[in-house]
C-alpha positions in Angstrom: 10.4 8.2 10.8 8.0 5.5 12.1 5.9 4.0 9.5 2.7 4.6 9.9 -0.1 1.7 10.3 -2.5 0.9 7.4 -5.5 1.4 9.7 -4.2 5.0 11.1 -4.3 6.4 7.5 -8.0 5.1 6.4 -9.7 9.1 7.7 -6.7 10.7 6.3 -7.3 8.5 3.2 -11.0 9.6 2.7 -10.4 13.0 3.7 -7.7 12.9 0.4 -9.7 11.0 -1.7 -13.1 12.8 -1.4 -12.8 16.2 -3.8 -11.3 13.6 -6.6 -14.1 11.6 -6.2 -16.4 14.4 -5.9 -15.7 15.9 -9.6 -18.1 17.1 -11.8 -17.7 13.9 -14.7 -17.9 11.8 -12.1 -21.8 9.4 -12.2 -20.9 6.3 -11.4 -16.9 6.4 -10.1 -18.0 8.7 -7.5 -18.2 8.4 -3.4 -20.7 6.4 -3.5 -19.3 4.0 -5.6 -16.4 3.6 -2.8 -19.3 3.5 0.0 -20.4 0.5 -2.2 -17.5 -1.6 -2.2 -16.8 -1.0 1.1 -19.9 -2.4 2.2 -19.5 -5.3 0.0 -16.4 -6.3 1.4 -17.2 -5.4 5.5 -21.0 -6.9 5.3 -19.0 -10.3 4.4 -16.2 -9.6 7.2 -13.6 -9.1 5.0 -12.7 -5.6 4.9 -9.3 -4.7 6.2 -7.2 -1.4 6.6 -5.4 -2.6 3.7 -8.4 -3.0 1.6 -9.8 0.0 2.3 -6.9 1.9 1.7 -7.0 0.3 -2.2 -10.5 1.0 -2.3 -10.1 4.6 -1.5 -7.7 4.4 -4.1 -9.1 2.3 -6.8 -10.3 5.1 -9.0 -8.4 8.6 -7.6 -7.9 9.4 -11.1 -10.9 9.0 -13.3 -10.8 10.1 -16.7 -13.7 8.6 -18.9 -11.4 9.6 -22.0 -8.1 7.7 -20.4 -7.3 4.1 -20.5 -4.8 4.2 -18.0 -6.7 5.8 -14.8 -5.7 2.8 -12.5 -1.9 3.4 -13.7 -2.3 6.9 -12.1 -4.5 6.4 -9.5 -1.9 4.3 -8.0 1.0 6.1 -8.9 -0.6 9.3 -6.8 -2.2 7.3 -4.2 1.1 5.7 -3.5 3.3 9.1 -3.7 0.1 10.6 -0.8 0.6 7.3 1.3 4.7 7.7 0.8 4.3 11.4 2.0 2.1 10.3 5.1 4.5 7.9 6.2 3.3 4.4 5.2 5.6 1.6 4.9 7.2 0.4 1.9 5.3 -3.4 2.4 2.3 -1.0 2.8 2.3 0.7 -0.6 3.6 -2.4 -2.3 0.4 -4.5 -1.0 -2.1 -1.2 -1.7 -0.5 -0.8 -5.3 -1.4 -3.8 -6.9 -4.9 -4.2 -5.7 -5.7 -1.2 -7.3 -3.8 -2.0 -10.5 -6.1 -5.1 -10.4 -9.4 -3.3 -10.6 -8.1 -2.7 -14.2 -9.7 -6.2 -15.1 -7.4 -6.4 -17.5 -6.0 -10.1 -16.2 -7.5 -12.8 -13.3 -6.6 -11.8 -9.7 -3.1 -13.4 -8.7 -3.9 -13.0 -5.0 -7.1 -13.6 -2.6 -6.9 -10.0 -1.5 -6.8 -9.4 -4.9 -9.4 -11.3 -5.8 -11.8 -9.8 -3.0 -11.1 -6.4 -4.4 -12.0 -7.3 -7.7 -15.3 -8.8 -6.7 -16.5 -6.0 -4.6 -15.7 -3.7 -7.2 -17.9 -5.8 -9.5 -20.6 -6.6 -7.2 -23.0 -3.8 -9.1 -23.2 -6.6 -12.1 -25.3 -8.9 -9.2 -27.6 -6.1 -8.1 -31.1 -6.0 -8.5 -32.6 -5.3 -11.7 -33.2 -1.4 -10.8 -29.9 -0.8 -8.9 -28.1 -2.5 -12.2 -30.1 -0.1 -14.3 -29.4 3.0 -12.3 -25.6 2.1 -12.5 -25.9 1.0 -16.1 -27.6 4.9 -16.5 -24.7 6.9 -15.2 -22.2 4.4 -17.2 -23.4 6.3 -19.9 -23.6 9.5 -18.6 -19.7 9.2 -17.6 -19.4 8.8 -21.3 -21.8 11.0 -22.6 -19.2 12.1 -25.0 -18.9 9.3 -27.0 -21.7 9.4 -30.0 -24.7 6.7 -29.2 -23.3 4.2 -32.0 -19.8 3.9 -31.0 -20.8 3.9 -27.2 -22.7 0.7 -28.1 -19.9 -0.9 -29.8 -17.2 -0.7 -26.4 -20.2 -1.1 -24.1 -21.1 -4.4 -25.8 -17.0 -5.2 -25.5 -17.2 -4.6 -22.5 -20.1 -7.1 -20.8 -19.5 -9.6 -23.4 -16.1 -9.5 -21.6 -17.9 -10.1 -18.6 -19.6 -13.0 -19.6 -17.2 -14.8 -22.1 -15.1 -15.1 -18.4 -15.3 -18.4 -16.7 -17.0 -17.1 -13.7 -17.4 -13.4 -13.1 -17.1 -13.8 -9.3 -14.0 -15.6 -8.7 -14.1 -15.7 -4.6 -16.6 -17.9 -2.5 -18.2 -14.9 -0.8 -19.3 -13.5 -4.2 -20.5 -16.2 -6.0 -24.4 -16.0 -4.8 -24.3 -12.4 -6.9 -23.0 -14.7 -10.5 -26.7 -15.6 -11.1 -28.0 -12.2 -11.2 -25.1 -10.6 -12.9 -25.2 -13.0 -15.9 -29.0 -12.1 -16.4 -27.9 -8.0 -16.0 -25.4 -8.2 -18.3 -27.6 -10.0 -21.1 -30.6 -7.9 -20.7 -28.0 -4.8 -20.9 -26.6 -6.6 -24.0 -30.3 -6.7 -25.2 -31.1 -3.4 -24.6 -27.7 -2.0 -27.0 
């Protein structure tokens, strides 16, 4: 069988991807959130089959209880581009981009490092949109009592802004500003 090319897969990709993305827990890691980082990587000409493909996969599986959703997003999004026909160098570039939107460690690679600062690009947005996103944050979580929640939220953006630089890659780095001023103000407001 011929492997199939990264950029022949992205409407088959979408088509897969939507109902998981369309689930009920879902407020923030939703459609809309892939819509996002698209645009953030194509309205800086950088979007490429490839990325797209490991954005559409990024967060498959989403499990607000789970800690290891990018561990099995990739694992099913690379057994669905396996079953269409992708190419082994295919899955093994789509596979750790999305393990890097773990933010667990830096980037190793600029594609990477581009996926990772789309993903993040919501800590730049305007005061509203970072409120709006900051809202459904906590609805994904609803389940975890108000206290605790505030403890792992606070982990979480002081992880944010204990880092060097939040952006990493040049086209990101206007939206550093405006995220270090979100992330306080949400670190004010727990």
């Amino acid at each position: 069988m011929n492997d199939v090319e990264p950029g022949d897969l992205l409407t088959a990709a979408e088509a897969f991807a939507r109902p998981f993305y369309a689930e009920a827990h879902r407020a923030y890691h939703s459609a809309e959130h892939v819509r996002a980082v698209l645009e953030a990587l194509d309205s800086r000409g950088l979007l490429t089959p490839t990325l797209a493909l490991a954005v559409w996969g990024h967060d498959f599986i989403y499990n607000p209880r789970a800690s290891d959703n990018e561990e099995r997003s990739a694992e099913v999004f690379g057994k669905w581009l396996r079953e269409q026909g992708a190419s082994s160098e295919l899955m093994a570039e789509v596979r750790p981009l999305i393990l890097a939107t773990k933010h667990a460690a830096p980037p190793t690679t600029r594609a990477e490092a581009l996926l990772v600062d789309a993903d993040l690009s919501i800590l730049g947005a305007d005061e509203r949109t970072f409120a709006a996103y900051d809202a459904t944050i906590r609805r994904e979580y609803a389940h975890v009592p108000g206290p605790l929640y505030s403890i792992g939220r606070r982990k979480v953006l002081r992880g944010f802004l204990e880092r060097e630089r939040i952006f990493t890659t040049p086209e990101f780095t206007e939206l550093e500003g405006r995220a270090q001023v979100n992330l306080t103000a949400a670190l004010k407001r727990l």
